[in-house]
TIDREN-90506 format. One record per residue: residue in three letters; x, y, z of N, C-alpha, C, O, CB in turn; residue number from 1. Coordinates in steps of 0.05 Angstrom, whole numbers, plus 5000, padded with zeros to 4 digits. Glycine has a CB too. Layout:
BEGIN
  aa  nxx  nyy  nzz caxx cayy cazz  cxx  cyy  czz  oxx  oyy  ozz cbxx cbyy cbzz   i
 ALA    X    Y    Z    X    Y    Z    X    Y    Z    X    Y    Z    X    Y    Z NUM
...
This chain:
BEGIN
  aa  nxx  nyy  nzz caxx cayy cazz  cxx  cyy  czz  oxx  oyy  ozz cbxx cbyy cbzz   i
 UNK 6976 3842 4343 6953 3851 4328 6961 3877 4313 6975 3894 4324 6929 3856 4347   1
 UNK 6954 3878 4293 6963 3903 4274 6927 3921 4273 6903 3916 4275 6978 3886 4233   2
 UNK 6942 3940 4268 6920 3957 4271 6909 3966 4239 6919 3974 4218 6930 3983 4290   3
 UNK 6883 3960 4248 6862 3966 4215 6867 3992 4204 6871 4013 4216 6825 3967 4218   4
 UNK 6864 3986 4167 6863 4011 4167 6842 4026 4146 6844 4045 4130 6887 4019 4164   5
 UNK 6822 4007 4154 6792 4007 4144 6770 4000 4156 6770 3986 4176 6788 3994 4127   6
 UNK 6749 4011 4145 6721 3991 4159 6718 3972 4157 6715 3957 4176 6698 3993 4154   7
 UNK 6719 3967 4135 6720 3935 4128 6741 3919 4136 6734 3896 4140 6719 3929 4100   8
 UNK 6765 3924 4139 6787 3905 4157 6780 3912 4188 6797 3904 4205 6825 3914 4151   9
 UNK 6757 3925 4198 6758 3930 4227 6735 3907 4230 6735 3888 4245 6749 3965 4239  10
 UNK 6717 3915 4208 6692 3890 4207 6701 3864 4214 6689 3850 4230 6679 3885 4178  11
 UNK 6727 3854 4198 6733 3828 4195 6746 3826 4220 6746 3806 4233 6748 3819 4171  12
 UNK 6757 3847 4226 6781 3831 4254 6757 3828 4275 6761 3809 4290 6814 3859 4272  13
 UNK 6728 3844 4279 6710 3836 4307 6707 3812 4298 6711 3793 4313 6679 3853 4315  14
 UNK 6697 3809 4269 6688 3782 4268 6701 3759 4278 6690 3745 4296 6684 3778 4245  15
 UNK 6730 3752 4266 6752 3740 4278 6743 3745 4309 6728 3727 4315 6782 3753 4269  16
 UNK 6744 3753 4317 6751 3758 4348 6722 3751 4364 6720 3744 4388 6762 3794 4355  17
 UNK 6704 3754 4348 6681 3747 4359 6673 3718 4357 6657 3710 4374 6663 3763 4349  18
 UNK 6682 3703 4338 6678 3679 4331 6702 3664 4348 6698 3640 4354 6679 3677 4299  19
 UNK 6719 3674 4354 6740 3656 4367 6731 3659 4406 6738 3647 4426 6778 3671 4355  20
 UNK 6714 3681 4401 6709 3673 4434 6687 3661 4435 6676 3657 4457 6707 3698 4456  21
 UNK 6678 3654 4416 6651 3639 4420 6654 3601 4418 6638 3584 4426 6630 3652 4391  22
 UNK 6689 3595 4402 6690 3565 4415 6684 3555 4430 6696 3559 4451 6703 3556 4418  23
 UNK 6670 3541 4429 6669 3521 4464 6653 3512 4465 6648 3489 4471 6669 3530 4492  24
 UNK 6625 3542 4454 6601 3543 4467 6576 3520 4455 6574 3514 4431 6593 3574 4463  25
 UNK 6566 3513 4468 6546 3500 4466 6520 3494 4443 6510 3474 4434 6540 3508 4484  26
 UNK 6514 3527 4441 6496 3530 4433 6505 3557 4412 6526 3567 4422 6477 3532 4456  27
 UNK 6499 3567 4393 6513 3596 4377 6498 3614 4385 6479 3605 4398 6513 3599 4343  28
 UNK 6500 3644 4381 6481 3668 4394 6467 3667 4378 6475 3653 4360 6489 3697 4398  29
 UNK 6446 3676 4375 6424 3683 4357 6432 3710 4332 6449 3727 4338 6397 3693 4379  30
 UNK 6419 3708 4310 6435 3731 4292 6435 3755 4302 6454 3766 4292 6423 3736 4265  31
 UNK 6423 3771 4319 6418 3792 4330 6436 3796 4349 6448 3818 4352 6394 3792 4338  32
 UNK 6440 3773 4366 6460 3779 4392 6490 3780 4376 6505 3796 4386 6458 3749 4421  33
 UNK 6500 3766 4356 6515 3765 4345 6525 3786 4327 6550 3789 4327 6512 3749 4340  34
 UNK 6508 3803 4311 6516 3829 4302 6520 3854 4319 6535 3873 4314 6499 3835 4285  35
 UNK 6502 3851 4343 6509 3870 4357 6544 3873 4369 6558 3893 4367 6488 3867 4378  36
 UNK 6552 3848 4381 6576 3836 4395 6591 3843 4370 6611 3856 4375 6576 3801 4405  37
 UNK 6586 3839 4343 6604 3855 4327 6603 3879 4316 6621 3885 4300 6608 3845 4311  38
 UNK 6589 3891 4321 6589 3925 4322 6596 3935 4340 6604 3958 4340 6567 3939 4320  39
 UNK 6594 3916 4365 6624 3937 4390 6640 3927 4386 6658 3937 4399 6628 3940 4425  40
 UNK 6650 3900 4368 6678 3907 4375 6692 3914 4361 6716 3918 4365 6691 3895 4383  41
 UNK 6673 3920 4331 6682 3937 4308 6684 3963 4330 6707 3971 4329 6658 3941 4276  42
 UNK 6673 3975 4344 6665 4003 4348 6696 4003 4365 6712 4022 4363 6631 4011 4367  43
 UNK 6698 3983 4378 6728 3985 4407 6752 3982 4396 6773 3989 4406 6730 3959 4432  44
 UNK 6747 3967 4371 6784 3960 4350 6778 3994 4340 6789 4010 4355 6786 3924 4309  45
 UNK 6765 4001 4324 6767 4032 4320 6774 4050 4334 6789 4068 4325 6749 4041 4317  46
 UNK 6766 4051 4358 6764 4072 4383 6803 4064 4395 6818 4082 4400 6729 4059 4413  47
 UNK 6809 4038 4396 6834 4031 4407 6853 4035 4385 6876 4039 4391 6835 4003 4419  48
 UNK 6846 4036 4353 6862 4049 4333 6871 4074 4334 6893 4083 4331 6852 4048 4312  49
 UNK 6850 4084 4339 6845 4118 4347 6867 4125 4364 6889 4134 4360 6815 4127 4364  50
 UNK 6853 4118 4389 6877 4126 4408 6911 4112 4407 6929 4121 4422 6865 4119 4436  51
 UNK 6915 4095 4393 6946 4089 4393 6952 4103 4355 6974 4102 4344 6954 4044 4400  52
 UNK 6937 4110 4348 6949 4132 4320 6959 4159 4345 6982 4162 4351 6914 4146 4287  53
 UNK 6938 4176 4356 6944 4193 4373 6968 4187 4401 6966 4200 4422 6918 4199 4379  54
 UNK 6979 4175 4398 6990 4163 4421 7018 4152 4407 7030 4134 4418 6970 4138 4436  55
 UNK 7026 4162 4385 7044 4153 4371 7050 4185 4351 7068 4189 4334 7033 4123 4356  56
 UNK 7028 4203 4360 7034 4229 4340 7051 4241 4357 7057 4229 4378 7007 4251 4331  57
 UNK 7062 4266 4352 7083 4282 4370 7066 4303 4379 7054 4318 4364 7112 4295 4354  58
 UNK 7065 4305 4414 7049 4319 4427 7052 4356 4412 7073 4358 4400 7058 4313 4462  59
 UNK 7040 4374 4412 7044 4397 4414 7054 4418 4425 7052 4440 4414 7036 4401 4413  60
């Protein structure tokens, strides 16, 4: 996985990622349950970008 280096490529990768764990299922989430599930994981690909940019800088 390569790391985003936008909002909008962070948007698309939850989406990806949210749609691919949702194969299988039966039934789809409702629009609501589904934007939310992609606003954390827009919020967690950000937050896990974050910390491996910092985690790759040279300590002080």
């Amino acid at each position: 996985m390569t790391l985003a280096s936008n909002s909008s490529d962070t948007s698309e990768q939850a989406k990806r990622f949210i749609d691919a764990s949702l194969k299988g299922r039966s039934r789809p989430p409702s629009k609501a349950a589904y934007a939310r599930a992609v606003k954390l994981a827009r919020q967690a690909i950000e937050d896990l970008a974050h910390v491996a940019r910092r985690a790759g800088s040279p300590s002080r």
